[in-house]
C-alpha positions as a Markdown table, in Angstrom:
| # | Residue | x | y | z |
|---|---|---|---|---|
| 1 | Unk | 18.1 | 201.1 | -70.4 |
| 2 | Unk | 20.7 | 202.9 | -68.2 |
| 3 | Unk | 21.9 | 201.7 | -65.2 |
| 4 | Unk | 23.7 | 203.8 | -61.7 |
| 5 | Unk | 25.4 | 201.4 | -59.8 |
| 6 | Unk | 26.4 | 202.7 | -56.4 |
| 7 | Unk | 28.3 | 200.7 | -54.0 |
| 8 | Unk | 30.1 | 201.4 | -50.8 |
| 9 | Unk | 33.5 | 200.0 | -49.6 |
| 10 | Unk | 34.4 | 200.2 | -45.8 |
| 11 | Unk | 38.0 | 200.7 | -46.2 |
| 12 | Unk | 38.4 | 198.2 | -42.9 |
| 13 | Unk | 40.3 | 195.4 | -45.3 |
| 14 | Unk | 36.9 | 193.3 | -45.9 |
| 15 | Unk | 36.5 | 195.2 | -49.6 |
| 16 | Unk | 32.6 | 195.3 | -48.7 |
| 17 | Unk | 30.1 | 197.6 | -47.4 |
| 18 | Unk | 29.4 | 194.6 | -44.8 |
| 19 | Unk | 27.2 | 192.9 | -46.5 |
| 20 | Unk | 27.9 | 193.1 | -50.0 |
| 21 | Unk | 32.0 | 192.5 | -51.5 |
| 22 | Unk | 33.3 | 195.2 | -53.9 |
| 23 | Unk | 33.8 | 192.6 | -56.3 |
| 24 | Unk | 30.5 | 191.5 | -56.7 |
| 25 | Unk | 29.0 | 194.7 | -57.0 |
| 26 | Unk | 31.5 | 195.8 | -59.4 |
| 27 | Unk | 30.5 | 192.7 | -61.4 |
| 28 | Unk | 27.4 | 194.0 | -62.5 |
| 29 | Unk | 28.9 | 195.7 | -65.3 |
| 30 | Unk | 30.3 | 192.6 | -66.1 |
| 31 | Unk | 26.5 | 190.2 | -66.1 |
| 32 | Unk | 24.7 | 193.1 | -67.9 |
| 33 | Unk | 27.3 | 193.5 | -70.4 |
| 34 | Unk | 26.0 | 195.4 | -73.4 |
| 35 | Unk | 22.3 | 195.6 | -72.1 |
| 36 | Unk | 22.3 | 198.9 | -71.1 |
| 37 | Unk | 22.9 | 201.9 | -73.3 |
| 38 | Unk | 24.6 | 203.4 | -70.8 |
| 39 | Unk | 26.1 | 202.2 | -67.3 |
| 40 | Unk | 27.4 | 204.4 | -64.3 |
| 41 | Unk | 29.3 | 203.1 | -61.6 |
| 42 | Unk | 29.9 | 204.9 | -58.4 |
| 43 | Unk | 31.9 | 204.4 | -55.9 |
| 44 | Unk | 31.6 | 205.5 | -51.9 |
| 45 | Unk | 34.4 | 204.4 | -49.2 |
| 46 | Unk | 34.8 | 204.8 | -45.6 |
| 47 | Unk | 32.9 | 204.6 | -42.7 |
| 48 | Unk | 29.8 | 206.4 | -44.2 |
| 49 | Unk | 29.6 | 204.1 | -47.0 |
| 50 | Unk | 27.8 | 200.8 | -44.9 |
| 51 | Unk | 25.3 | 199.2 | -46.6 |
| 52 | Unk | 22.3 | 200.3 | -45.0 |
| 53 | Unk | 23.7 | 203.9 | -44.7 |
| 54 | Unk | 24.4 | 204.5 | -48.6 |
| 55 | Unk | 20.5 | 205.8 | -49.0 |
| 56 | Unk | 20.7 | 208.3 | -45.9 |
| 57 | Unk | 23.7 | 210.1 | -47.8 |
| 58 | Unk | 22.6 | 213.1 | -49.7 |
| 59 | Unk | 25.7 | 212.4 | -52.4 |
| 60 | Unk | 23.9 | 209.5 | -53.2 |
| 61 | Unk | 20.4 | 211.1 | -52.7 |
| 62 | Unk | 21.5 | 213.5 | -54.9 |
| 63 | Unk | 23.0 | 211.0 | -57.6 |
| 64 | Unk | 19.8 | 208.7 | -57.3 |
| 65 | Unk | 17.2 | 211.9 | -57.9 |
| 66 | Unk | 19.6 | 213.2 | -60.9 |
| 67 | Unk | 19.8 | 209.7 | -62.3 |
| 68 | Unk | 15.8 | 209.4 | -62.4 |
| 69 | Unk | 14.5 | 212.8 | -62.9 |
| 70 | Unk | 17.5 | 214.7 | -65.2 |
| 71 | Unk | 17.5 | 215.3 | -68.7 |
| 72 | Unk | 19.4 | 214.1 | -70.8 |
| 73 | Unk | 20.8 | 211.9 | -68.2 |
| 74 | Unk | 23.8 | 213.2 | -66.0 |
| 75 | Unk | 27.3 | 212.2 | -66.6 |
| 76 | Unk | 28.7 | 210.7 | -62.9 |
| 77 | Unk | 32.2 | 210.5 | -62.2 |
| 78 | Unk | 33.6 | 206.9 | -62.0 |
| 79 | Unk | 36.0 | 208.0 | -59.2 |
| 80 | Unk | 35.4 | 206.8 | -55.7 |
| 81 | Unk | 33.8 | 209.1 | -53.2 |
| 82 | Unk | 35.6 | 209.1 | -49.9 |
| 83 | Unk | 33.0 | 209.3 | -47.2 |
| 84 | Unk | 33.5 | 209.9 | -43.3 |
């Protein structure tokens, strides 16, 4: 199994997307532990990076439809993605 994990930080000093803390997304590396054969964890911060505006980006578009439809599967920078 591999796993993308995208998650968005606000940069407002909540360390959440709104709804959801950093920390607790992040953590899912953490529950699954060695589960998956391979785990990507992706970043987005700023104002473009609320919750419910993550899927209208095309980065993410982009990283979702490589995640599901590349082979082999695509290596994703672990560095944030600052977002407007």
């Amino acid at each position: 199994m591999a796993v993308l994990n995208i998650y968005g930080d606000l940069e407002d000093g909540s360390h959440s997307d709104r709804y959801i803390s950093t920390a607790s997304a992040r953590s899912l590396r953490y529950l699954l532990g060695t589960i998956p054969a391979s785990f990507r964890e992706v970043g987005f911060r700023g104002a473009g990076a609320e919750h419910s505006r993550l899927h209208d980006n095309p980065q993410v578009q982009a990283l979702v439809f490589d995640f599901l439809f590349q082979e082999p599967a695509p290596t994703i920078n672990l560095a944030s993605v600052k977002m407007s």
